[in-house]
Structure formats: structure tokens, C-alpha cells
C-alpha positions as CSV (number, residue, x, y, z in Angstrom):
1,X,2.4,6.3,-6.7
2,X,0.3,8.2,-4.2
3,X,1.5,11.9,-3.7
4,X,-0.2,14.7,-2.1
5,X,-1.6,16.1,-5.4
6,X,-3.1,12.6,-5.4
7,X,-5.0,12.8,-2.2
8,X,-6.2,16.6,-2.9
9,X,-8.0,15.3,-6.1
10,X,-9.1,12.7,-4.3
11,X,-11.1,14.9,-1.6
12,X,-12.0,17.4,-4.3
13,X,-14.0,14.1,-5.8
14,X,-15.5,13.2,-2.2
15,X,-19.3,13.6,-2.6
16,X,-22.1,12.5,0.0
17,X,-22.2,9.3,0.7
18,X,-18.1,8.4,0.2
19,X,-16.8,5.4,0.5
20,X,-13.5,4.1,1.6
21,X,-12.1,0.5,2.0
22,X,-8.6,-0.2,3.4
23,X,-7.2,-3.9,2.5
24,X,-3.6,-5.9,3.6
25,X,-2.8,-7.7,0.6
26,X,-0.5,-10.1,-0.4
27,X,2.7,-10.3,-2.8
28,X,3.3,-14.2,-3.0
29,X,1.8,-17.2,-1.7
30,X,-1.5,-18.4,-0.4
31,X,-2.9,-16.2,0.9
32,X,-3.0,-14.2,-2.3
33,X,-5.9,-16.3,-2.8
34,X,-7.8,-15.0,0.0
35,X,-7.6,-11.5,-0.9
36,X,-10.2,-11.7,-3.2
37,X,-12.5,-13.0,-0.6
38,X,-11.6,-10.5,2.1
39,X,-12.1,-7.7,-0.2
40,X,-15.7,-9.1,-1.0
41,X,-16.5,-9.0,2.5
42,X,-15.4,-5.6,2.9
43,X,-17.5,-4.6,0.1
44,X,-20.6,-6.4,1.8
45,X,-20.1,-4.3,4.7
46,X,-19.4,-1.3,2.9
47,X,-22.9,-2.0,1.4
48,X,-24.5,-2.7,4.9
49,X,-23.3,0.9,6.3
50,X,-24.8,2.5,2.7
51,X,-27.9,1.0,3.9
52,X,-27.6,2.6,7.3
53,X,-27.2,6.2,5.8
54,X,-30.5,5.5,3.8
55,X,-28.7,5.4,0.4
56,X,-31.3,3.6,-2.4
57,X,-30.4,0.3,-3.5
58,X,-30.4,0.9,-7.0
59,X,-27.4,3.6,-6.1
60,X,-25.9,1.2,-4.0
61,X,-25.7,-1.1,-6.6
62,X,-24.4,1.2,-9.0
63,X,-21.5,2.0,-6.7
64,X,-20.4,-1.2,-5.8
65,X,-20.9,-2.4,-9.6
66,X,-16.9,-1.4,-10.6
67,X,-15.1,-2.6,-7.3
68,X,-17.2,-5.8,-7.7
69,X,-15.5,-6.4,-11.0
70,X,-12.2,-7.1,-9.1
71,X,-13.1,-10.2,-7.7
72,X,-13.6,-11.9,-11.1
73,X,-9.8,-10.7,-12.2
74,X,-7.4,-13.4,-11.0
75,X,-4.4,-11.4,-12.7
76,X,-5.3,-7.5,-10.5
77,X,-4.6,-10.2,-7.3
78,X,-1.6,-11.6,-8.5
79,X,-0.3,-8.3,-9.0
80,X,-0.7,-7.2,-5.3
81,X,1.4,-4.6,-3.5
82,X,1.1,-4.6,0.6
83,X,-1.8,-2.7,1.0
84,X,-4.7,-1.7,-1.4
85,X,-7.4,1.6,-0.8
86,X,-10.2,1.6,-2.6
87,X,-12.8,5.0,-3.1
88,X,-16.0,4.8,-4.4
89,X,-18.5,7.5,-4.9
90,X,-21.7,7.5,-6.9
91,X,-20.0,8.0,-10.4
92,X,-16.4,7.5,-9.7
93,X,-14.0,4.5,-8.7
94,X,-10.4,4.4,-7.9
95,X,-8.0,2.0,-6.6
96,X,-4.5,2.6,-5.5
97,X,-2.1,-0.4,-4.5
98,X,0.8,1.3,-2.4
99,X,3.8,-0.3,-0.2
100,X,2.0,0.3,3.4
101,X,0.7,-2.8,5.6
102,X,-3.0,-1.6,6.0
103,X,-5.5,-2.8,9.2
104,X,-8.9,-4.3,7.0
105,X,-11.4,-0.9,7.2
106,X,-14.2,0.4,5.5
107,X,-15.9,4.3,6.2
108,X,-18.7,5.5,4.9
109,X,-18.8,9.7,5.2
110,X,-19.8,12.7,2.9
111,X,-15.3,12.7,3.1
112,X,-12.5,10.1,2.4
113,X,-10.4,8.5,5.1
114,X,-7.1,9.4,4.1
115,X,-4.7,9.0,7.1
116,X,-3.7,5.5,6.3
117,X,-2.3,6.9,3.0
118,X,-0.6,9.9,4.9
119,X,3.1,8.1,5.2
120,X,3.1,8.3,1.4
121,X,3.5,11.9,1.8
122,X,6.6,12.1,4.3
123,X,8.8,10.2,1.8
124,X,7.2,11.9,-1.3
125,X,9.2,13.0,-4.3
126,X,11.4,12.2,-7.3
127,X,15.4,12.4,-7.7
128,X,17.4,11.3,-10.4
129,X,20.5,8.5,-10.3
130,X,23.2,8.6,-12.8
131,X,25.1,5.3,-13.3
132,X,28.8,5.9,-13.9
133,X,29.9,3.3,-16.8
134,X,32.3,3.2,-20.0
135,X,29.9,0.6,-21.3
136,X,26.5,2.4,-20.8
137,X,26.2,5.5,-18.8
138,X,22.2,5.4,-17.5
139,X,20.4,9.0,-16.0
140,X,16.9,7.1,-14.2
141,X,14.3,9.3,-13.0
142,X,13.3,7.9,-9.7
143,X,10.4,7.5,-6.5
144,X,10.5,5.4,-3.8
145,X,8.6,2.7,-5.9
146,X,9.1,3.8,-9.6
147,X,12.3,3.6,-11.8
148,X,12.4,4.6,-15.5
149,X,15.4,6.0,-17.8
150,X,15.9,9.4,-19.8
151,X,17.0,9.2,-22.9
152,X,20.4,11.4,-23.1
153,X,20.1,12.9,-26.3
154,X,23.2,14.8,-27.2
155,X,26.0,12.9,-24.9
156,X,27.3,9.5,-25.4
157,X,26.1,6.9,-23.2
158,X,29.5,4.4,-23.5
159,X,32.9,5.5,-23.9
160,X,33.3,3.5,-27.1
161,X,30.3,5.8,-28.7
162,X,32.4,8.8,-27.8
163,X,35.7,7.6,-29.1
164,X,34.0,7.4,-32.5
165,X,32.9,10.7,-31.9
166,X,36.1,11.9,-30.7
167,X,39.2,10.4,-32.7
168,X,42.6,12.0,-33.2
169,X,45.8,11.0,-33.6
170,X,46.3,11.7,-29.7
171,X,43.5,9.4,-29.1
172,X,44.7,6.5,-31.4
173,X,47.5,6.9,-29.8
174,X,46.3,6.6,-26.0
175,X,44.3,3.9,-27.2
176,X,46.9,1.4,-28.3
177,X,49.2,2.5,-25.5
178,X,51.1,4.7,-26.9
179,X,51.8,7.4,-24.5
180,X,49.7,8.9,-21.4
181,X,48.9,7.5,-18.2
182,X,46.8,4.0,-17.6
183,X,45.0,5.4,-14.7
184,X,41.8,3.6,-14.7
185,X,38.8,5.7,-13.1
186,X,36.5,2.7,-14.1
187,X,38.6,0.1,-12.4
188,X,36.6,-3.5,-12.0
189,X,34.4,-2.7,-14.6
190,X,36.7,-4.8,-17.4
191,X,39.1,-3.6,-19.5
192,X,39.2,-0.5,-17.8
193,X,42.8,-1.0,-17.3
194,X,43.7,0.0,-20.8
195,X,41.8,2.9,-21.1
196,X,44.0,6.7,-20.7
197,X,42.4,8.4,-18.0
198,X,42.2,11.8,-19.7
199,X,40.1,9.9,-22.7
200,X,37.4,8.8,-19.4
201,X,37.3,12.8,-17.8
202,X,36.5,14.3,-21.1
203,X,34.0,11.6,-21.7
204,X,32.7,12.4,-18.5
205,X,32.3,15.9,-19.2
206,X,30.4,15.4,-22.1
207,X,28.2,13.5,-20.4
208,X,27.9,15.7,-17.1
209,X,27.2,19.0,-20.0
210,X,23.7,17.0,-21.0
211,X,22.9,15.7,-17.3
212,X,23.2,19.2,-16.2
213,X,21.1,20.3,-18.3
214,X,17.9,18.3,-18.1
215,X,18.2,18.2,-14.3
216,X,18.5,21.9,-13.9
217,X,15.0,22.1,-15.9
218,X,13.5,19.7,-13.2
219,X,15.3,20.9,-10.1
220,X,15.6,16.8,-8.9
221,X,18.4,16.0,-6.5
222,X,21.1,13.7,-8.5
223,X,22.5,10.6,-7.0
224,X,26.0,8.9,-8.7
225,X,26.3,5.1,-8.9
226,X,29.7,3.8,-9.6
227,X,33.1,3.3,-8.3
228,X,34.8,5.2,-6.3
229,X,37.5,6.9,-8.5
230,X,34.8,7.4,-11.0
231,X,32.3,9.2,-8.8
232,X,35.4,11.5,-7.6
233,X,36.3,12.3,-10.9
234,X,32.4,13.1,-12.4
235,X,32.6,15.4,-9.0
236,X,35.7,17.3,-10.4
237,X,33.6,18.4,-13.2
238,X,30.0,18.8,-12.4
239,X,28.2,21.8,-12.1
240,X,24.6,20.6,-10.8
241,X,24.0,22.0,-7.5
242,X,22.0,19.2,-6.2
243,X,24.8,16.7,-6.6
244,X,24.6,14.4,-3.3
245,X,27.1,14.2,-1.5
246,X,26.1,10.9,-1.0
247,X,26.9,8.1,-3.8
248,X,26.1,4.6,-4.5
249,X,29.6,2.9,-4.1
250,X,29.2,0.2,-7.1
251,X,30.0,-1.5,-10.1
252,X,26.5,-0.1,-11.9
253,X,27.2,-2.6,-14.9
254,X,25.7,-5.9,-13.4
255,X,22.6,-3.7,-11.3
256,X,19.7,-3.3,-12.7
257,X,17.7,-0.4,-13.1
258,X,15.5,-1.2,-9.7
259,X,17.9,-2.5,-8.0
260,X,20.3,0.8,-8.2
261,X,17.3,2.8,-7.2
262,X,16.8,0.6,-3.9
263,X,20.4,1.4,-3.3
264,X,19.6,5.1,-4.3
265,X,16.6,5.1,-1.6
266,X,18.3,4.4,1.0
267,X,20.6,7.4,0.5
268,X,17.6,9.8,-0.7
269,X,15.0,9.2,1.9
270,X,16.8,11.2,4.7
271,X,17.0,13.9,2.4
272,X,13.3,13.8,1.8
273,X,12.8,14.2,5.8
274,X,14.8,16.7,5.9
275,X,12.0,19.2,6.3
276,X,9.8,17.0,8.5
277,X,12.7,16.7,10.8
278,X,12.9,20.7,10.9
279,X,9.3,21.2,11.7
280,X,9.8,18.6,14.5
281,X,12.7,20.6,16.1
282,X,10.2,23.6,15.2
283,X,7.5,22.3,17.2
284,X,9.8,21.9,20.2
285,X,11.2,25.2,19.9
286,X,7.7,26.3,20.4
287,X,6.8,24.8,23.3
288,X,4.9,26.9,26.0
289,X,4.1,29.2,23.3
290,X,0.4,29.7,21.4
291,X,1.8,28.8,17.9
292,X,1.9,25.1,19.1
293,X,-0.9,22.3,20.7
294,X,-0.9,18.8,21.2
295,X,-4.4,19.4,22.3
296,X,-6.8,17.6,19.9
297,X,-9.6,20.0,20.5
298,X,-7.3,22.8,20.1
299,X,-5.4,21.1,16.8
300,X,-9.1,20.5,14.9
301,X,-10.8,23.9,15.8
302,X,-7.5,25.3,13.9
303,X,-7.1,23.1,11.3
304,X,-11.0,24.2,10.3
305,X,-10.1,27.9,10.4
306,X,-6.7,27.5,8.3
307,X,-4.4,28.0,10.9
308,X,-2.2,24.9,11.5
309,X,0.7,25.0,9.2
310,X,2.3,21.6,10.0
311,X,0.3,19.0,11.4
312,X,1.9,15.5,13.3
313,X,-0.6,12.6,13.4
314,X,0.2,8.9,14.6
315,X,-0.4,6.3,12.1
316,X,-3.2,4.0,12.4
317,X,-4.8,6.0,15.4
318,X,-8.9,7.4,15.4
319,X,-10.3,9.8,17.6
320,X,-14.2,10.2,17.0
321,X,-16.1,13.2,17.0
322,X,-17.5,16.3,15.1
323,X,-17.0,20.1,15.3
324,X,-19.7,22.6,16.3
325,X,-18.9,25.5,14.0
326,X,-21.7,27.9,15.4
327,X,-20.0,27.2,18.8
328,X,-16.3,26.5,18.1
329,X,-16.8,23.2,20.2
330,X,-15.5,19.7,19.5
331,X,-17.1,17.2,20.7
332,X,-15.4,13.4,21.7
333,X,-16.9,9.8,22.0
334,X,-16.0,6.9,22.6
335,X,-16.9,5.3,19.8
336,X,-17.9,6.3,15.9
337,X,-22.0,7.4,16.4
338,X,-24.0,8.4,13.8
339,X,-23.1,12.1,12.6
340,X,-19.6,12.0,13.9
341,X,-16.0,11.7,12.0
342,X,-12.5,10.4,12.9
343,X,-11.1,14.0,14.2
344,X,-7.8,13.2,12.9
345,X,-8.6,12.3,9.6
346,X,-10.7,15.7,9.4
347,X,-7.3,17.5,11.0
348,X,-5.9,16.2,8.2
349,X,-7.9,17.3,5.5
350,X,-8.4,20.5,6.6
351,X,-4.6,20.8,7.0
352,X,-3.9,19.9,3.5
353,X,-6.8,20.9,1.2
354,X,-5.6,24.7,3.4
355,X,-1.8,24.3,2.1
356,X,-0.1,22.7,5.6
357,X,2.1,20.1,6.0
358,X,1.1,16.7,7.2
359,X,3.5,13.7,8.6
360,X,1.8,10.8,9.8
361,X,4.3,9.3,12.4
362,X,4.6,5.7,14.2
363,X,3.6,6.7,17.7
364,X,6.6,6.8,19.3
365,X,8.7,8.8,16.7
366,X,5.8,11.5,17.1
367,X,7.0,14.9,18.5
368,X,7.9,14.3,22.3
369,X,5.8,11.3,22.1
370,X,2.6,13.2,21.7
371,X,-1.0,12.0,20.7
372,X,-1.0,14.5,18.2
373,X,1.1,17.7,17.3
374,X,0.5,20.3,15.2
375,X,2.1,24.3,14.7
376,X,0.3,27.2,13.8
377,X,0.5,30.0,11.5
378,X,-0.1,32.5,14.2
379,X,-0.9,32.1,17.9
């Protein structure tokens, strides 16, 4: 999982000559096979532009030894996610396969190129899914492309381990029908029929007294999975104030633990944008005023000084250049010349490694459809 804290140890690792290699890989099929080969010619050109910046052989060599090791591991390419980023220094090698469709690309700079991971950030963050069962109540600790359970220590996890827990004569009694309600809050699930309602709620509120308290240690937004009668009812008596009011409108029972958090996603991710969304109306609330630019020239110089505070970049778009510090000038080409960087990957680094926000945007969900977008701290 790439998160920002992920990308700021990478640049704090960055070290002249740095090298980064962008690869679309493959899940299934074929073309898995010709992964391999693509990411040996990658590293052959990555080895070509070392040459051009007058690095030694012998370090060269050394650099390229670790990556080179992939292409003799069937089992690392039949493992593949959509895209893979590799960056290699002299002395330190790391590979990252991520859920992005990547354009082939290799840089060589004294920095990483790290706008291609920058979507990774916009939908960044863990949340929690509780799965609403008599026969096994699950709390999963959730990203976008990770799933894994915690253990519930003190409540029961079905509602048979908390009638052993919790028998009395009144519960003996609901149990074999003899007296309460048969209003089934876990209707579908089977057998649910012929448990007494009240037995379910205080089940559920031993369980909710346990989840409440590991999630108010991590602050995660919470997410129920189950049906609806059961998802009202662990409503009546929760008291975490990151409940969602969203749920996952299911039987849990026959999902597994991936495929409730894909269900889970889809209801979490908006919340995630949430603040992306804000600085976008923020940046049009702005306009004619100093604290915003879509001028690139204006966005760099302020990224280098600190001042941009969110930053709006279009994925898969390069602008080359460098910035004259002794003369606050940027200067454009055409084309990447020797000396010059991608000006929005630097925007970026700046941005983040300084404390701002960064969203990297398809280009027509950027704010107002600009090239770039960025607002300051202070005009």
C-alpha cells in the first residue's frame, strides 16, 4: 500500500543520481510473460541515461544488480498488480506494485518521479467494517487494497458463544419458545426465525461495548455489513461517532473477508474525498484573488518557498523545466534537456515534503478544467 508517509521516505532516500522506472503489468494471461521482458528493457535504458549523467560502470552495475534479480523470479510476475514503480539509488532498492495502469517510463534525476503514484494519496486511509452475524460477528480493518480481521477479545463473536455466556431461566425459556417475541433482526441468515429478539439486541450490545472501544483508540470510520433490521438495531445502541451512515445491505455470512471490503469501498471512498472536494470548491471560491494560480510558473516558484497549501496536478501530464532560485525565474522547454526537471513532479515534492496537500486529477475533473491548480497559504 502506497501512502503519503510512503512517498516522503521515499524522497528523503533520493540521492544523486536517482532512478525511477514506471511499468503496466499484467494480472492474468500472456502477456504476463512479457513483463519480464519489458521491464529488462526499461532497465537497459535506465542504464543508457546513467551513462549520459557520467555515472561509473562499476556503480551502475551495482545499482542495477537487485532490480536485475527480478527477471530470474517467475513467481514476483505471476503475482502482478496493474502497475509496478521501481527506485533505485546507489545503496537502496524498492519496488512497489499498486492498482494504477502506468505509461512504460524511466527518469534519471538527483529526485524521484512521483506523480504517477500521486492518485494513491487522494483515496488514502483505513476504516473499519463490522459484519453483523449470529454465526460469526467479524470487525476487519480495511484500505482500498488490504483486508485483515481484529481479534475481539472480550465480546462474543456468534450469538451461540454468548448464550453460553449468558443463560437464565429467562433465556432457556426464549430459547425453546416459551415466551417473548420471535422478531428476527438476523432474518435470511437461517434459523434466525427462532431466535427472541431481545436475546440478539443484548448480544449486540456486548459486541458494540468492545468495537467501541478499539475504534475510539484508532479514530477509523466504521462501516456495518448486514441486513437491514440488524444494521437498525446495532444503530439503536452504538455509541461510536464515526458510525456511517452508510451500510452494506447484506447477508455477511456467505462474503468473504475481500469481498465485503469491495462492497465497503465503494461506500468509503467518497468519504475519503471529502476534503479534496472542499479544497476544490476552495479553490473556486478564490478566484481573482492572490491566494490561488493556475499559473505553472507562479504554482512552482511557491511550491519552492512553502507557500502552496493544496496543490491540483493532472495525472500522467509533464511540463519540463528548472527554477532559477537566485532569480525567482522558471524556465520552460519543450522537451526534457540536460539539467532540467518535470516542473510538476518538483510542484509536487515541494508541496508535500513542506506539509501541503496534493490530488493528482484526470484532466478533466481538475478544478475548472485547469492545467494545474494550486492555493496558497497567503497571497
Amino acid at each position: 500500500m502506497v501512502t503519503q508517509e510512503t512517498i516522503l521516505s521515499l524522497l528523503e532516500k533520493a540521492k544523486n543520481p536517482s532512478v525511477s522506472v514506471y511499468l503496466p503489468t499484467h494480472v492474468k494471461g500472456e502477456e504476463v510473460k512479457q513483463d519480464p521482458i519489458r521491464f529488462k528493457n526499461l532497465l537497459n535504458k535506465a542504464e543508457q541515461k546513467l551513462q549520459e549523467h557520467e555515472v561509473s560502470q562499476e556503480i551502475i552495475d551495482s545499482m542495477l544488480e537487485e532490480p536485475r534479480k527480478l527477471l530470474d523470479q517467475p513467481m514476483f510476475w505471476q503475482h502482478a498488480d496493474k502497475g509496478l514503480a521501481v527506485f533505485i539509488t546507489n545503496g537502496d532498492f524498492e519496488y512497489y506494485r499498486v492498482p494504477l495502469n502506468f505509461k512504460e517510463q524511466v527518469m534519471v534525476e538527483d529526485h524521484f518521479l512521483i506523480t504517477p503514484l500521486l492518485p494513491m494519496l487522494t483515496l488514502d486511509g483505513t476504516y473499519c467494517i463490522l459484519t453483523l452475524s449470529q454465526k460469526k460477528m467479524r470487525l476487519l480493518k480495511c484500505t482500498r487494497d488490504s483486508v485483515e480481521s481484529i481479534a475481539l477479545d472480550e465480546a462474543p463473536t456468534s450469538l451461540e458463544e454468548f448464550l453460553q455466556y449468558d443463560v437464565n431461566e429467562k433465556h432457556l425459556q426464549h430459547h425453546s419458545g416459551q415466551g417473548g417475541g420471535n422478531n428476527a433482526i438476523f432474518h435470511g441468515q437461517g434459523g434466525a426465525e427462532e431466535t427472541n429478539t431481545e436475546e440478539l439486541i443484548n448480544y449486540l450490545k456486548r459486541v458494540e461495548n468492545e468495537v467501541t472501544s478499539i475504534l475510539k483508540k484508532r479514530n477509523d470510520p466504521l462501516i456495518l455489513a448486514g441486513v437491514e433490521q440488524a444494521v437498525a438495531e446495532y444503530r439503536k445502541v452504538n455509541h461510536y461517532s464515526r458510525l456511517m451512515n452508510e451500510s452494506v445491505t447484506a447477508n455477511p455470512d456467505p462474503l468473504s473477508n475481500e469481498e465485503i471490503n469491495k462492497k465497503g469501498w465503494k461506500i468509503i471512498k467518497s468519504y475519503f474525498l471529502k476534503e479534496m472536494y472542499n479544497d476544490i470548491e476552495r479553490f473556486g471560491d478564490l478566484t481573482g484573488s492572490d491566494k490561488q494560480s493556475d499559473n505553472l510558473s507562479q504554482v512552482v516558484e511557491a511550491s519552492y518557498y512553502g507557500k502552496v497549501d493544496a496543490l491540483f496536478v493532472p495525472i500522467g501530464e509533464q511540463s519540463w523545466g528548472w527554477f532559477d532560485e537566485d532569480r525567482d525565474t522558471v524556465h520552460h522547454s519543450a522537451e526534457q534537456q540536460n539539467g532540467e526537471h518535470d516542473l510538476i513532479n518538483m510542484a509536487a515534492i515541494k508541496t508535500l515534503t513542506q506539509g501541503g496537500s496534493v490530488y493528482a486529477l484526470e484532466k478533466n475533473n481538475m478544478p475548472q478544467k485547469k492545467s494545474i491548480a494550486a492555493i496558497f497559504r497567503y497571497a
